[in-house]
N, C-alpha and C positions, 0 to 999 in steps of 0.2 A: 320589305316594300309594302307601299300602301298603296291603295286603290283609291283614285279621285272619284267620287261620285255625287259630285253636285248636279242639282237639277240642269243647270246651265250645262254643265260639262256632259249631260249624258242626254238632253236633248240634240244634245250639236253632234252627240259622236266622238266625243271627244275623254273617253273614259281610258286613264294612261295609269300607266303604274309610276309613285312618283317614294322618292327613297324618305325613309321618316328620319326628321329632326330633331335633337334632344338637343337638352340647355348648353349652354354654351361654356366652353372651359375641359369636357368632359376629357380625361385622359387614358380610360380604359371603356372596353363596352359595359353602356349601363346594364344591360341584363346581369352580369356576374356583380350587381354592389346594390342595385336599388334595392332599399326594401320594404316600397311600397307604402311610404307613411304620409305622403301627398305634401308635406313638408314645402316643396317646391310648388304645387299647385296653389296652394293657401296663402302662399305672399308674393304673389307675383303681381307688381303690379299695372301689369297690361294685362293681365290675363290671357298671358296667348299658352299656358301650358295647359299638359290635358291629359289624363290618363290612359293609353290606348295600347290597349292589350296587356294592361299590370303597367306598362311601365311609361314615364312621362314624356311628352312628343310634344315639339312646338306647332301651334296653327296661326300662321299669319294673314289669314282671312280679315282680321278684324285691325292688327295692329300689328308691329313690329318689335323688337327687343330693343331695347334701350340699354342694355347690359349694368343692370345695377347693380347685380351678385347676390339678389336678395335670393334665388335662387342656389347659389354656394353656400349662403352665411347661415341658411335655413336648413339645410340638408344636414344629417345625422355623419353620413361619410362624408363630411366635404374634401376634410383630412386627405381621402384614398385618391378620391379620381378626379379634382378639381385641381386645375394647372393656377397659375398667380394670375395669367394674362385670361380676360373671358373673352372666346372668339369664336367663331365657327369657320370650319373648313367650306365653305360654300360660299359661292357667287350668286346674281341676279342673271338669268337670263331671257333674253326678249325671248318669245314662240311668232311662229309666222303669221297668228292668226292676228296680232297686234294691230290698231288699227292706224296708228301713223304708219306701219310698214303697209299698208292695203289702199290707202290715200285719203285716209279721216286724220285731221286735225286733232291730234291729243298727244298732251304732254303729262299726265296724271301722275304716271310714276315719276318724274323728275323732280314734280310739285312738292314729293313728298319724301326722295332720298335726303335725309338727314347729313351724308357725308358728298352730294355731288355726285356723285357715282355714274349716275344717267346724266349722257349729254344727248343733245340731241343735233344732230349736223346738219345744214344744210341738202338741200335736193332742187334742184332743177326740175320746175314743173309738178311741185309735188310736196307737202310738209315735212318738214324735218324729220329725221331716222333717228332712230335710238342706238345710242351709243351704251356701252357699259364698260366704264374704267375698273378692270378687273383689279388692278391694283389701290383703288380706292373705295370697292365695293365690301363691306362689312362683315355680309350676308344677313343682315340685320332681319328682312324682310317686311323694313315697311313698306317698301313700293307694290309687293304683291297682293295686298288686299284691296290696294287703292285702283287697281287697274280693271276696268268697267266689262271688260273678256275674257279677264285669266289669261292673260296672255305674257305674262310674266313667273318663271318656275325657277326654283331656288338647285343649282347643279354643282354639283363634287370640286371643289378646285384645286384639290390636293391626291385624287383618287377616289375606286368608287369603295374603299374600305375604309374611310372619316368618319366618325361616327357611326358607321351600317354594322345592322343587326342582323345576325343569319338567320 
């Protein structure tokens, strides 16, 4: 587990433990195979991968995965722990503090789901609620850097042992 510690998030109070992300594909935990040669940070090109703690973690602060595989095709073991399909076990999900759920006007994340994923529904007296079609949701994580409160966190959809590092 990682520890959220943006300015934002630790002026509001809002300092959560949030589960770390590695590349997408992965089929065994990356701690027993990386071997640290940053292979996968050097050709990414969003640059959402990062070194943290020795071993590689996504940050969607900035961008999302587009799942190229440049990450697999660069990798020394891709051979070991890289499945055929590149995917993540995780969903999108809205947090309360979102501000169409509080009664502001914003569709940010929907502007920027790639697959549709974020709908947003009608309301009565109120702008439309964010919906997340878990079954079209990627876990890509473009919508989470685009959202103006962090109010959007990437959560387990298979278990909380997908990808998780002890």
């Amino acid at each position: 587990m990682v520890t959220s510690l943006s300015r934002r998030a630790f002026l509001r109070g809002r300092v959560r433990e949030e589960e770390r992300i590695y590349p997408p594909g992965l089929v065994r935990p990356i701690a027993e195979i990386c071997e640290q040669c940053r292979a996968c940070v050097n050709h990414c090109p969003t640059s959402i991968i990062s070194m943290q703690a020795g071993l590689p973690a996504l940050d969607f602060s900035h961008d999302g995965c587009n799942f190229c595989g440049e990450c697999r095709d660069n990798c020394p073991r891709s051979d070991v722990f890289f499945s055929a399909e590149l995917s993540f076990p995780y969903k999108a999900q809205v947090l309360s503090h979102c501000l169409a759920l509080n009664g502001v006007d914003c569709q940010s994340c929907r502007d920027h789901c790639p697959t549709d994923a974020i709908r947003f529904r009608p309301r009565a007296g109120g702008p439309w609620q964010p919906d997340v079609a878990v079954d079209d949701c990627t876990g890509c994580g473009a919508c989470v850097g685009r959202c103006p409160t962090n109010a959007i966190s990437m959560s387990s959809r298979s278990g909380p042992d997908a990808h998780a590092q002890p």
